[in-house]
SERO-4910 file (N, C-alpha, C, O; in steps of 0.05 Angstrom, whole numbers):
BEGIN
 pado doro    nc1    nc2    nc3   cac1   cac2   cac3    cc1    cc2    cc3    oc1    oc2    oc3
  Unk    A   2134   1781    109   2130   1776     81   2131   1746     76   2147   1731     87
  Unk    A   2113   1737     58   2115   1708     49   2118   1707     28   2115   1727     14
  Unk    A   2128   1675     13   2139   1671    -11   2129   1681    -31   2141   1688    -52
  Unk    A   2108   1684    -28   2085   1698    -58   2087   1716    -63   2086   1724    -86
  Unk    A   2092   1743    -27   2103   1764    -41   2130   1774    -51   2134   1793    -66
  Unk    A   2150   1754    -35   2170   1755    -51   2173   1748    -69   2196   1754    -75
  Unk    A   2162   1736    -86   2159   1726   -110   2141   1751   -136   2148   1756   -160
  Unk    A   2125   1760   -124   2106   1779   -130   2126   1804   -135   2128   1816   -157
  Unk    A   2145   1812   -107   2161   1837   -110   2189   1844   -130   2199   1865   -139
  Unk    A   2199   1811   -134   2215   1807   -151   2207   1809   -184   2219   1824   -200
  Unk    A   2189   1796   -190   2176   1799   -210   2164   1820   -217   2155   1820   -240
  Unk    A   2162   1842   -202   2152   1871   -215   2177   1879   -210   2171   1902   -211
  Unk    A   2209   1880   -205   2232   1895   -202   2231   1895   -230   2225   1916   -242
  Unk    A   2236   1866   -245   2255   1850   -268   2233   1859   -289   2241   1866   -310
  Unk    A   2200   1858   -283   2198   1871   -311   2191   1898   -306   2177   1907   -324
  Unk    A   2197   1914   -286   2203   1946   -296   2226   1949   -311   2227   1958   -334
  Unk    A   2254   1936   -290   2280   1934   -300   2286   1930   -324   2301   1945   -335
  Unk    A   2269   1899   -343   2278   1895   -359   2257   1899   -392   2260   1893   -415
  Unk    A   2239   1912   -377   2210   1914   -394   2208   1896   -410   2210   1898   -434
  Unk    A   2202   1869   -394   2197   1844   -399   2159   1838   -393   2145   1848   -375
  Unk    A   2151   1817   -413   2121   1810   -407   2115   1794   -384   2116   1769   -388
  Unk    A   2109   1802   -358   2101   1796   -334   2095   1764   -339   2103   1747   -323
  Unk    A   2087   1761   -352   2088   1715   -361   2101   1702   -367   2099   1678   -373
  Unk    A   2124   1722   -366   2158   1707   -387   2169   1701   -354   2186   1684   -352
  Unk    A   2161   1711   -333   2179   1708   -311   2165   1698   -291   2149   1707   -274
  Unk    A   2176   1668   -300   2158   1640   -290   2179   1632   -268   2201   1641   -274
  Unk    A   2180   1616   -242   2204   1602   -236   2227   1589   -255   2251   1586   -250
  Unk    A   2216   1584   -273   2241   1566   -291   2253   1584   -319   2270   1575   -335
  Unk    A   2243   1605   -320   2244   1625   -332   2289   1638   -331   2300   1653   -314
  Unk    A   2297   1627   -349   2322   1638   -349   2335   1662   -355   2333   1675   -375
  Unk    A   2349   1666   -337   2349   1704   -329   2370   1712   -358   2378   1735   -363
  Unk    A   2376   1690   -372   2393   1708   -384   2378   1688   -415   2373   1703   -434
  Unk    A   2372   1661   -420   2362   1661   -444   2325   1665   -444   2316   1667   -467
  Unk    A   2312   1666   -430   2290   1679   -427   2278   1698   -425   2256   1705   -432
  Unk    A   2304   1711   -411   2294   1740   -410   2317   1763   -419   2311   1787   -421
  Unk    A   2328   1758   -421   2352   1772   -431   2378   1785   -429   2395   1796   -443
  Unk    A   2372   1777   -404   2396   1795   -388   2419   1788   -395   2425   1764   -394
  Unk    A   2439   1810   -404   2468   1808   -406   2490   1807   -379   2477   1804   -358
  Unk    A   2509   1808   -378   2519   1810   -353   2519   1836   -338   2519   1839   -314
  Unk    A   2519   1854   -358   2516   1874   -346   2491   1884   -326   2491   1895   -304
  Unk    A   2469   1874   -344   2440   1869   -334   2435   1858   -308   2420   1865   -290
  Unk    A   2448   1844   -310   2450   1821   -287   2457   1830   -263   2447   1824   -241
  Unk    A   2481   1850   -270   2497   1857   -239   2484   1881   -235   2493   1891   -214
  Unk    A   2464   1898   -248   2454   1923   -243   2417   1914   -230   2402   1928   -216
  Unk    A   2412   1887   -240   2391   1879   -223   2399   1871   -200   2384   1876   -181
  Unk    A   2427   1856   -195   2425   1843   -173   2428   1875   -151   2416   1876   -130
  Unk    A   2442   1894   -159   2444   1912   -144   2417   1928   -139   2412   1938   -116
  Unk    A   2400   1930   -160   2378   1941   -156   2362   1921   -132   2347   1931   -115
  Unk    A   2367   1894   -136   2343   1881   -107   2361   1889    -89   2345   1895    -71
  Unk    A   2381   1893    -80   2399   1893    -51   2392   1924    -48   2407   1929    -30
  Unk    A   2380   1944    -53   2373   1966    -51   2345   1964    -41   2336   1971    -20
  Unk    A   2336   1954    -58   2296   1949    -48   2288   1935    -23   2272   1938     -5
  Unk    A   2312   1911    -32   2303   1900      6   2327   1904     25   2329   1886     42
  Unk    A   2342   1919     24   2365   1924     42   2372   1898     45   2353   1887     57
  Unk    A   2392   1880     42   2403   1856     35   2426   1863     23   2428   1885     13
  Unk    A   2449   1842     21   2468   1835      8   2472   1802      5   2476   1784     21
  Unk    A   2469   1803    -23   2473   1776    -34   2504   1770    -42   2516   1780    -62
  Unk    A   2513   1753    -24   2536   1743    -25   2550   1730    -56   2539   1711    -67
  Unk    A   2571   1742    -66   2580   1729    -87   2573   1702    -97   2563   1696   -118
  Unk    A   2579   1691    -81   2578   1652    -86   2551   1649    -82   2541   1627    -87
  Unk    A   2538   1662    -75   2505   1654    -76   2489   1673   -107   2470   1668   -123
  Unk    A   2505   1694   -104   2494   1707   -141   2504   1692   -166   2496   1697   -189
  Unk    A   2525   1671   -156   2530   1662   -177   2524   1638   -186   2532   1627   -206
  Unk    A   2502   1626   -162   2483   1609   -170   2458   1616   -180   2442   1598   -185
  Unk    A   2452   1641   -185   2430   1649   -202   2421   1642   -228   2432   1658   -244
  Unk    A   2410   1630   -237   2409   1624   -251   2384   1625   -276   2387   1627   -300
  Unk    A   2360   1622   -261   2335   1626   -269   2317   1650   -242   2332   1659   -224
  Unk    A   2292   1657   -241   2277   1662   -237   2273   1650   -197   2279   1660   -176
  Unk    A   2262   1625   -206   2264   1618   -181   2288   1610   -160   2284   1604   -137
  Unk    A   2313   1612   -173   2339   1608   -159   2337   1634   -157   2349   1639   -136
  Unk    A   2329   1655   -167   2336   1684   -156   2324   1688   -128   2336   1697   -109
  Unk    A   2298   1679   -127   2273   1682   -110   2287   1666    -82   2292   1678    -61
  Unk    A   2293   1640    -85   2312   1619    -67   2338   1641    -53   2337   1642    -28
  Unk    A   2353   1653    -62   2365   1668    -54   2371   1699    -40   2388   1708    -25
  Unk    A   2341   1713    -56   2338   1730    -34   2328   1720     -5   2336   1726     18
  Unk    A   2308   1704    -14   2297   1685     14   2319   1684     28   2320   1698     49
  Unk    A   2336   1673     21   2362   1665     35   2365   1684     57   2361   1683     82
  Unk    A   2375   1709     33   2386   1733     54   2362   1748     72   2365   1761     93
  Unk    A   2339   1743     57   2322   1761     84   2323   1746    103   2326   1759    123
  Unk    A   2321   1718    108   2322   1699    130   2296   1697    136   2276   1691    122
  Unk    A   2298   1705    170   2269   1702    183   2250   1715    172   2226   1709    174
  Unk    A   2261   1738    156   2229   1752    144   2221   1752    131   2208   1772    125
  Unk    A   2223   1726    110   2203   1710     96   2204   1688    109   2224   1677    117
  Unk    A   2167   1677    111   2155   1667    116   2147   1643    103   2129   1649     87
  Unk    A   2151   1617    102   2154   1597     79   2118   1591     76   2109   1575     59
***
């Protein structure tokens, strides 16, 4: 997989999840004043991507989440080698 489709696969989780307009969720796009997520939101998405791509995102790295593309930066993270830069 490469960045685009991780980028691509994330972005259809968050607006099924959040039935958000597919253009609101830009890289700089903020997961909680952009788009809306509450905390609760937050911790039921992050659990929803650690299910889709079998991953676990480490506390101290979810809690640099912050926007859109820090989300994308961090699953990268955890898939490692299988995304493709």
């Amino acid at each position: 997989m490469d960045r685009v489709e991780l980028e691509t696969r994330l972005r259809e989780i968050i607006v099924s999840f959040m039935a958000v307009d597919e253009a609101k969720v830009t890289n700089s796009a903020n997961l909680v004043d952009d788009l809306g997520l509450d905390s609760l939101d937050r911790l039921e998405l992050l659990m929803k991507i650690e299910d889709s791509f079998s991953i676990h995102l480490p506390d101290e790295a979810a809690k640099q989440i912050v926007d859109f593309g820090s989300l994308v930066d961090c699953v990268a993270a955890a898939l490692g080698p299988r995304v493709v830069p």
